[in-house]
N, C-alpha and C positions, 0 to 999 in steps of 0.2 A: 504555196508555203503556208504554214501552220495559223503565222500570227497573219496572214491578209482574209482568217476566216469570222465571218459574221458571229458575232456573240448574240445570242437567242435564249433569253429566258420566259421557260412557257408558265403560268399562271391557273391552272384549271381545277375547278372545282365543282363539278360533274361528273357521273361516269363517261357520258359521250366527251366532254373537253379532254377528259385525259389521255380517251382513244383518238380524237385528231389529234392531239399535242405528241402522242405517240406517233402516229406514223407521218405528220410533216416531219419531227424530228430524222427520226429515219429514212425518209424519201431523202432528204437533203442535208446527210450528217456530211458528205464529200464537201458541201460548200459552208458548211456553221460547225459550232462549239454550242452545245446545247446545257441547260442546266432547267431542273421542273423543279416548283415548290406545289404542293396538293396546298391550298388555301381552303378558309373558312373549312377545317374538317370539324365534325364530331369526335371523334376519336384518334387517339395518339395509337392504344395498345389494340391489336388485331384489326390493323386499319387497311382494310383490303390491298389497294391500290396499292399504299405505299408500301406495302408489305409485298405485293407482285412488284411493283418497279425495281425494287433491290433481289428481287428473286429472278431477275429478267437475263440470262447469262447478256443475249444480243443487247444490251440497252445501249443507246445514242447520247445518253443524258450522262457527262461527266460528276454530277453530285442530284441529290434526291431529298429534298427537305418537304417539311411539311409546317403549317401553321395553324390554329385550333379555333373553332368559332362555337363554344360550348356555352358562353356566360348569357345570361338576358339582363335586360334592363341597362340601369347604370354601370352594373358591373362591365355591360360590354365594350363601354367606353374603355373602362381600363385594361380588361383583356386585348383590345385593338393598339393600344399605343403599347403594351408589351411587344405586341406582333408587328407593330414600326422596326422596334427597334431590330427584333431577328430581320428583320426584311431589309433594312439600311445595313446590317452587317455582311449581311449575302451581297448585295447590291455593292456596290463597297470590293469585296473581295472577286464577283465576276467579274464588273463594267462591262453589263450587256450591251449591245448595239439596237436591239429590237427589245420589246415586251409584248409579251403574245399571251391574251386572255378570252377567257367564254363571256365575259359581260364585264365592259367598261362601268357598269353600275358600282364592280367592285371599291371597295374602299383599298382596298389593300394595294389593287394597281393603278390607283389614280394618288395612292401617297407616294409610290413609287416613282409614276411620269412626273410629278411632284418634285422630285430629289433630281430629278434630269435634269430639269429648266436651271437648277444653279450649278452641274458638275458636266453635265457633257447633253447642251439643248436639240441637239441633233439624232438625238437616240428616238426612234420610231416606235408608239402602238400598232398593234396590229389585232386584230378581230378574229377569232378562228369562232367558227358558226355555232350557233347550241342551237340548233333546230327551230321551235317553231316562231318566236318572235323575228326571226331575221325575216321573213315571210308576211305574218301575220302583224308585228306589229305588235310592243308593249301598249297596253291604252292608257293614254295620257292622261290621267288626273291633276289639270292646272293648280287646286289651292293645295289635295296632299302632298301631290309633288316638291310644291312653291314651299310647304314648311318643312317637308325632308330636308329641303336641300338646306334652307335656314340653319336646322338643326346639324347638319353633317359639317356648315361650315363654322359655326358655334363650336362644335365640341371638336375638331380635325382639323380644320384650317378652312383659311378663305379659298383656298386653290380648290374645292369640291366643285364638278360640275354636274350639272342633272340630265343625263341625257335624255330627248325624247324617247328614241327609243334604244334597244339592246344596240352596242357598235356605231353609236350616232355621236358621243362627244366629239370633240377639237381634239381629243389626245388620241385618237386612232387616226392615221393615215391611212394603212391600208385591211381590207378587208378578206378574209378566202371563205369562201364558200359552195355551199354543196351545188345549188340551182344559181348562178349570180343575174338569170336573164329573170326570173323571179322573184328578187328580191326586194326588201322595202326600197322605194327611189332616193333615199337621203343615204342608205348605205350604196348604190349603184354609184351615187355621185363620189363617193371614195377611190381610189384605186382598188380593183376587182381584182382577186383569182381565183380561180377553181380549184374544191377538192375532188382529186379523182380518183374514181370508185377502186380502181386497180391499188391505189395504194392499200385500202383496206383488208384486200386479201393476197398479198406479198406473203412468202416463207414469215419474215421477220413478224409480221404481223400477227399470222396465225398463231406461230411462239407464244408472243406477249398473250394471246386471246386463253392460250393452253395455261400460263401461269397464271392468268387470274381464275379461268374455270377451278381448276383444280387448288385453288386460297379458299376459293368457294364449295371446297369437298365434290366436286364434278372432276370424274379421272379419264383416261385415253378411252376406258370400254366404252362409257358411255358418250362421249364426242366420236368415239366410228360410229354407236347407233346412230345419233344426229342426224349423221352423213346418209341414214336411210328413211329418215320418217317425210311422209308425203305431205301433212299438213300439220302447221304450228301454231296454236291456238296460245293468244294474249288474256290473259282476265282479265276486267278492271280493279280499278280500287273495290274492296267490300263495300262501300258506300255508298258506289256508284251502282255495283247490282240490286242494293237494295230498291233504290229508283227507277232501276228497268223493271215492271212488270213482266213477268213471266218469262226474264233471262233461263233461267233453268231449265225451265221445258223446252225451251227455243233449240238451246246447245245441245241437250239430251236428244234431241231428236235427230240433229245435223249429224250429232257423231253417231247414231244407228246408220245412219244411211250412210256411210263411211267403215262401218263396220262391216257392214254387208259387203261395200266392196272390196273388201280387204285392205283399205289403204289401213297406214301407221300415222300415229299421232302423238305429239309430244305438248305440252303444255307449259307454260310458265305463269302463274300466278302473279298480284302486285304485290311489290316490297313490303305492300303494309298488309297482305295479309296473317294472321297470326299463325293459325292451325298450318298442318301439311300440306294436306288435301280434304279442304272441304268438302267439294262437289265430288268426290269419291272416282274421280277421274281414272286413277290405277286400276282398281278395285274393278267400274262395271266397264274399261274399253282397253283396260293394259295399256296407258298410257305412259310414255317418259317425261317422267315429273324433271324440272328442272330447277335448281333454290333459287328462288321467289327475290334472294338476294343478289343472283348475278346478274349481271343489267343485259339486256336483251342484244346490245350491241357487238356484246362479246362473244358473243353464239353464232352470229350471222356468217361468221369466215367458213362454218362446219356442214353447212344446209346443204345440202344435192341442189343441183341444176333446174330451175322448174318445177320447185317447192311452195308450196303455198302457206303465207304469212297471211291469221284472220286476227283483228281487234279491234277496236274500236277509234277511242280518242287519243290524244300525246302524242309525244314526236317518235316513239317507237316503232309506228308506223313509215312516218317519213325518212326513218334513219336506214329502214328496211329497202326503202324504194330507192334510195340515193348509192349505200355500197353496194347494195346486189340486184342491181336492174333487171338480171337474170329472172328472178324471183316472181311468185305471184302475188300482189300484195293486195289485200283489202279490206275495206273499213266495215263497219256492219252499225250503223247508224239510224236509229231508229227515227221515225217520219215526224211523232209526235213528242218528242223530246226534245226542248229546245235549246239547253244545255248540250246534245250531241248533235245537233239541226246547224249551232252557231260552226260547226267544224266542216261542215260540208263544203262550206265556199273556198277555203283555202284547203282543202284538200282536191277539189274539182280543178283548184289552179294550178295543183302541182302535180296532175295528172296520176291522183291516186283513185282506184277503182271504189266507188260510194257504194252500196248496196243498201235496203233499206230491212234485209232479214236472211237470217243465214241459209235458209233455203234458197234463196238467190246463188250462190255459188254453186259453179255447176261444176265440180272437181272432180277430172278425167280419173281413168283407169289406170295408166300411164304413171300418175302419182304413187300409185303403189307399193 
């Protein structure tokens, strides 16, 4: 019956949180009543996500709100107690059962399990994974942290806690995750589940993945080519090539020899880079440029069978090895960078393939 179902309001403020928040809703709308709010956004007008969730015809989510994290300084204070109050009106008008977020660090869902403790103390957090600190671990800064917290409970209330790390407060219960036999031991000691990979490439799912591509001006022609390119090259930040010596030459060379054997290549640059194409990627290898602005998460339901995923650092990587195990995934991490050196060890943990130069990948014919 209707009303013996779980109320579950999800909290995510990430591309990846809104894709788990998506498909646990869906895996499991037969047993909840679902409601998402996109927290801490930048933008109200052409605000991707929530502009696909209301374009989503399958959505799981009976209402779709959103809350704005645009002000700095002082002003943020008062932009957050504005966002109290839309959030005790939701609250209020759902009475969710569960609170499902990508980082109890949030302000937003800990004023929320906040309003719990005096109307209904039995309503659960719950953790839904943002990749790489569930793993790796927020590093702990004992005095910043010590005066964060000062300050959050100063200006929000005393009820702020400081978690050690991402999913470690007292107001999560339980935790879901992608790897949970690899994760930090303080989230282990919670109540564990798995997210599993099947759910991510569900009918429903690819849907939602097609209505954000195409928010993102990416249409069906180009998600069938997807479906045919044999290797999918990650950029870094421009920042970060800046400090790779001889990144350029490195790639230029890997995709000759990919050229020659005729595999296909597709590329996606970082959000932050400005220009189109830089490294003139269309232009010297006919590559399928992808915008720089759709998160890489949303591409992965489209890839052929034994496709090869190359990039470096971020959870983009790990987000690749977790829904599509199918995949070939690897990092390319230079020896004497120690800035990309510090990723090697928890990427070794999570049984992603390290490489120390792109000629190292030996990419079959087969890829083609």
């Amino acid at each position: 019956m209707a009303h013996c179902k779980k109320k579950v309001l999800y909290l995510p403020s990430t591309p990846l949180n809104v894709l788990v928040s998506v498909a646990h809703a869906s895996v499991f709308s037969e047993q909840q009543t679902s409601e998402i709010v996109l927290i801490d956004q930048k933008r109200l007008k052409n605000n991707l996500y929530y502009d696909a969730l209301n374009a989503w015809k399958d959505t799981p989510f009976e209402k779709v709100s959103l809350t704005l994290g645009q002000a700095k300084g002082w002003r943020k204070i008062v932009e957050r107690k504005r966002n109290f109050r839309e959030l005790k009106c939701l609250f209020e008008g759902f009475q969710p059962d569960v609170i499902a977020v990508g980082s109890d660090r949030r302000v937003e869902f800990q004023y929320l399990m906040h309003l719990c403790q005096h109307t209904n103390p039995a309503v659960e957090g719950w953790y839904l994974d943002d990749g790489l600190y569930s793993y790796s671990g927020r590093p702990y800064k004992s005095i910043k942290d010590g005066v964060n917290s000062l300050l959050k409970k100063i200006s929000y209330g005393f009820w702020w806690q400081e978690p050690k790390t991402v999913g470690a407060s007292d107001w999560i219960k339980r935790v879901w995750l992608f790897q949970p036999k690899y994760a930090m031991t303080i989230l282990q000691a919670k109540n564990c589940e798995t997210l599993e990979p099947k759910w991510f490439t569900s009918a429903q799912i690819k849907n939602f993945s097609k209505v954000v591509a195409s928010t993102c001006q990416m249409h069906a022609l180009e998600l069938q080519m997807l479906g045919t390119v044999g290797v999918f090259l990650l950029i870094p930040h421009p920042n970060n090539i800046k400090k790779m010596s001889g990144y350029e030459g490195r790639i230029f060379k890997f995709l000759d020899s990919l050229k020659q054997k005729g595999i296909s290549v597709a590329v996606k640059y970082h959000p932050r880079t400005v220009q189109e194409d830089p490294l003139g990627f269309i232009e010297k290898y006919g590559a399928l440029l992808l915008p720089s602005s759709l998160a890489f998460e949303y591409v992965l339901p489209f890839l052929k069978q034994g496709a090869y995923i190359i990039g470096d650092v971020g959870t983009a990587l790990l987000t690749a090895q977790w829904l599509r195990p199918d995949l070939n995934v690897f990092a390319v991490l230079a020896e004497n960078d120690a800035f990309q050196a510090s990723f090697k060890n928890i990427y070794a943990q999570l049984d992603l393939r390290v490489v120390a130069e792109f000629k190292d990948i030996h990419v079959s014919r087969t890829a083609s």
